[in-house]
C-alpha positions in Angstrom: -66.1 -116.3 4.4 -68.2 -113.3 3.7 -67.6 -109.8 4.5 -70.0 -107.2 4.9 -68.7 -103.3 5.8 -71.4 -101.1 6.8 -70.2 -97.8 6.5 -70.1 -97.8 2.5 -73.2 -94.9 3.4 -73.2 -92.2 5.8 -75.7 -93.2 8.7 -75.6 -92.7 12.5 -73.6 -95.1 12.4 -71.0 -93.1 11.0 -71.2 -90.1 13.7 -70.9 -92.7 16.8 -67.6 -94.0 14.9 -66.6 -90.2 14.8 -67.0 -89.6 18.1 -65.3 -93.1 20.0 -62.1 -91.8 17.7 -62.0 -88.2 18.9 -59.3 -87.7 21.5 -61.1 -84.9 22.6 -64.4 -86.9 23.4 -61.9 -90.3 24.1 -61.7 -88.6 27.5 -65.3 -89.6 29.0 -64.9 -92.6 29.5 -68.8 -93.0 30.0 -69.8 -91.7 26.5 -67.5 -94.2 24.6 -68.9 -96.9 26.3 -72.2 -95.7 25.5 -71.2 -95.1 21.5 -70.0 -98.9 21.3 -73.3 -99.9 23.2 -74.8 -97.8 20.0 -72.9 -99.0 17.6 -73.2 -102.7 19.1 -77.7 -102.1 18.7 -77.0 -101.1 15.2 -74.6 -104.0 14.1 -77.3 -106.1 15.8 -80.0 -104.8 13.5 -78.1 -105.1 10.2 -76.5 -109.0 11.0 -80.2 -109.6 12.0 -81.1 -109.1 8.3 -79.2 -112.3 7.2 -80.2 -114.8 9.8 -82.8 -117.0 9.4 -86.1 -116.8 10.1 -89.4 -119.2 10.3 -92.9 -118.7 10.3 -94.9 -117.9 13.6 -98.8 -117.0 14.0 -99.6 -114.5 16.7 -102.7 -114.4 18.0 -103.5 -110.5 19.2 -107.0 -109.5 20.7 -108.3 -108.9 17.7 -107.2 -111.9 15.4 -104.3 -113.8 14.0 -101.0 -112.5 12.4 -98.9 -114.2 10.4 -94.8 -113.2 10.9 -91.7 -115.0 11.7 -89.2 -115.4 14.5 -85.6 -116.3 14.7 -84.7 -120.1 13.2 -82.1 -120.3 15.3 -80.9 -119.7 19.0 -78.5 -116.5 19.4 -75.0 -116.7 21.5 -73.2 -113.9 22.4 -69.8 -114.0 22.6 -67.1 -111.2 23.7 -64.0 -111.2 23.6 -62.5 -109.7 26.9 -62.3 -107.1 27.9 -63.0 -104.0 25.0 -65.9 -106.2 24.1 -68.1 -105.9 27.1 -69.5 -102.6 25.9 -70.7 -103.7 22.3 -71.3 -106.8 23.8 -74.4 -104.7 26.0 -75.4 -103.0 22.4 -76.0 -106.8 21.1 -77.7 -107.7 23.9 -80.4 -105.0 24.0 -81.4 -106.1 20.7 -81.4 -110.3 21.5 -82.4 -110.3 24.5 -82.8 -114.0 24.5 -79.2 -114.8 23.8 -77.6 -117.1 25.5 -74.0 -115.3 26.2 -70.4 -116.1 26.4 -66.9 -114.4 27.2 -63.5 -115.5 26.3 -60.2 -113.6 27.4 -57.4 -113.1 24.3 -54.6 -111.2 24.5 -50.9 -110.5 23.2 -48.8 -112.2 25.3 -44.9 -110.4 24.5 -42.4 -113.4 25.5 -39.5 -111.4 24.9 -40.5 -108.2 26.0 -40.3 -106.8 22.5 -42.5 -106.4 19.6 -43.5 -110.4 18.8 -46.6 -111.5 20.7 -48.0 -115.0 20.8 -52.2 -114.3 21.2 -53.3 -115.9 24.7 -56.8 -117.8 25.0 -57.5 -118.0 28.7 -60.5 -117.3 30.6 -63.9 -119.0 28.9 -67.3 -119.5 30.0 -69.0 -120.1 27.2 -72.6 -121.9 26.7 -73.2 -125.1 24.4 -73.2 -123.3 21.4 -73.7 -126.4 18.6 -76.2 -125.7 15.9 -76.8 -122.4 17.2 -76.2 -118.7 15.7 -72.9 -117.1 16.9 -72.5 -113.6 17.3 -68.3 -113.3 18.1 -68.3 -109.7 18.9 -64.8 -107.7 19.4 -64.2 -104.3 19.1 -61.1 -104.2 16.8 -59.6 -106.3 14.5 -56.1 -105.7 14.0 -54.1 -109.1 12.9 -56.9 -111.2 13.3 -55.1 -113.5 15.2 -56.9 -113.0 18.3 -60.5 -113.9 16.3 -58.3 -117.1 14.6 -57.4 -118.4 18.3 -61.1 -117.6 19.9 -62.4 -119.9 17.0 -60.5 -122.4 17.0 -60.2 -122.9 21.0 -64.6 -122.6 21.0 -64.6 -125.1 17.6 -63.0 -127.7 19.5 -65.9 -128.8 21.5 -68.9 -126.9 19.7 -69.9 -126.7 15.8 -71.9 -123.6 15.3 -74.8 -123.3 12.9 -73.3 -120.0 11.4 -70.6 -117.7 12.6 -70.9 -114.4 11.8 -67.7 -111.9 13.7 -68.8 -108.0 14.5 -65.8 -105.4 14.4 -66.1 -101.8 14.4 -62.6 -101.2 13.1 -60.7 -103.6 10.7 -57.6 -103.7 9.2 -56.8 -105.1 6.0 -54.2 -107.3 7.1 -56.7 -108.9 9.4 -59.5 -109.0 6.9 -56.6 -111.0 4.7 -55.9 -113.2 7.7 -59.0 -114.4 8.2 -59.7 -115.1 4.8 -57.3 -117.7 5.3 -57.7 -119.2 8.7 -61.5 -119.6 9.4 -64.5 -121.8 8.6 -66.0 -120.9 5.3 -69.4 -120.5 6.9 -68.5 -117.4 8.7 -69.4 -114.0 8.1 -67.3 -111.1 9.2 -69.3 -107.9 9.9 -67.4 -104.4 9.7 -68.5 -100.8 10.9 -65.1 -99.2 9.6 -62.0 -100.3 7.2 -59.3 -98.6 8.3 -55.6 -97.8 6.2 -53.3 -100.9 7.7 -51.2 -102.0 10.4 -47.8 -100.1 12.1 -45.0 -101.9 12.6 -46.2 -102.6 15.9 -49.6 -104.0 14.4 -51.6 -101.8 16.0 -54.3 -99.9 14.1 -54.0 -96.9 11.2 -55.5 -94.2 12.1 -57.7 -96.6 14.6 -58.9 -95.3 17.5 -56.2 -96.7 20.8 -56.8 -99.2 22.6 -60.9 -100.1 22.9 -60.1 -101.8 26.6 -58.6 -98.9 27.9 -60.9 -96.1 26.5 -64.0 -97.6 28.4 -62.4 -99.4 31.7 -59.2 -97.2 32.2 -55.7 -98.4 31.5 -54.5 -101.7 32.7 -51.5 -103.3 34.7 
């Protein structure tokens, strides 16, 4: 697994993560949706950077250009429901993706603090020998990314996997070290401190879901 964090330099990247963690901008609901949709176009651009890319001559009015294209097909993939809004930032940028959605959540069977991570809903396209882009807005344990890639691996084999968070924790980073396929690459926008003892998110941001839909049952 490779990892890749790209807020090591100050960009514009940078003041859209400022602002979705700002409880005093948190409350319009419309511009944090529209900062993931940013920081979902300019994840897009820097994972573009890595995939591979073949040769392609253009003919314009005036001649013939040599350039390239993308080797291979593009999924989407969001996991449900904070990743809808990055999800639209991805898709601006490949806009022939093929695209996919997959509900995860923490299931609490004893109405405490343990949680079991829930893979449910999925429509997902044939994704074999193609590019994956598995987008979620935070990565906490990693458990929820670990279940979403096994449950999709069990009938497809990606070409390349590469995961896009905005913000990390260690203790997930370390998690998925461990759990998936070696030819996945994890993309991160932020590396935050660590977990709580209810695994959520140091400082973090809240909870992504809620922040753009409203709060839920």
């Amino acid at each position: 697994m490779q990892i890749h964090y790209l807020s090591e330099q100050n960009s514009l990247l940078t003041h859209f993560l400022s602002e979705i963690r700002d409880v005093n901008i948190q409350t319009d609901r419309l511009r944090f949706r529209k900062n993931m949709e940013r920081i979902g176009e300019i994840m897009a651009y820097e994972i573009s950077k890595s995939l591979a890319y073949e040769s392609l001559a253009v003919q314009t009015p005036l001649g013939t250009k040599q350039t390239a294209q993308l080797k291979h097909e593009v999924v989407l993939c969001s996991i449900l429901r904070a990743g809808l809004s990055l999800h639209q930032g991805f898709m601006n940028f490949y806009d022939r993706a093929e695209n996919g959605f997959v509900s995860a959540y923490r299931h609490h069977p004893n109405q405490d603090d343990y949680f079991e991570i829930k893979v449910e809903y999925q429509a997902v396209p044939s994704f074999t020998n193609k590019t994956v882009l598995l987008l979620d807005p935070m990565l906490a344990t990693g458990q929820s990314i670990e279940a979403v890639i096994q449950k999709l691996h069990q009938e497809n084999q990606a070409h390349e996997v590469h995961i896009a968070v905005v913000i990390a924790a260690p203790e997930g980073i370390a998690h998925l070290q461990k759990t998936i396929p070696a030819n996945c690459h994890v993309w991160v926008a932020s590396l935050d401190e660590r977990l709580n003892e209810k695994n959520y998110i140091i400082p973090g941001l809240g909870d992504a879901g809620d922040l753009a839909y409203g709060p839920k049952l």
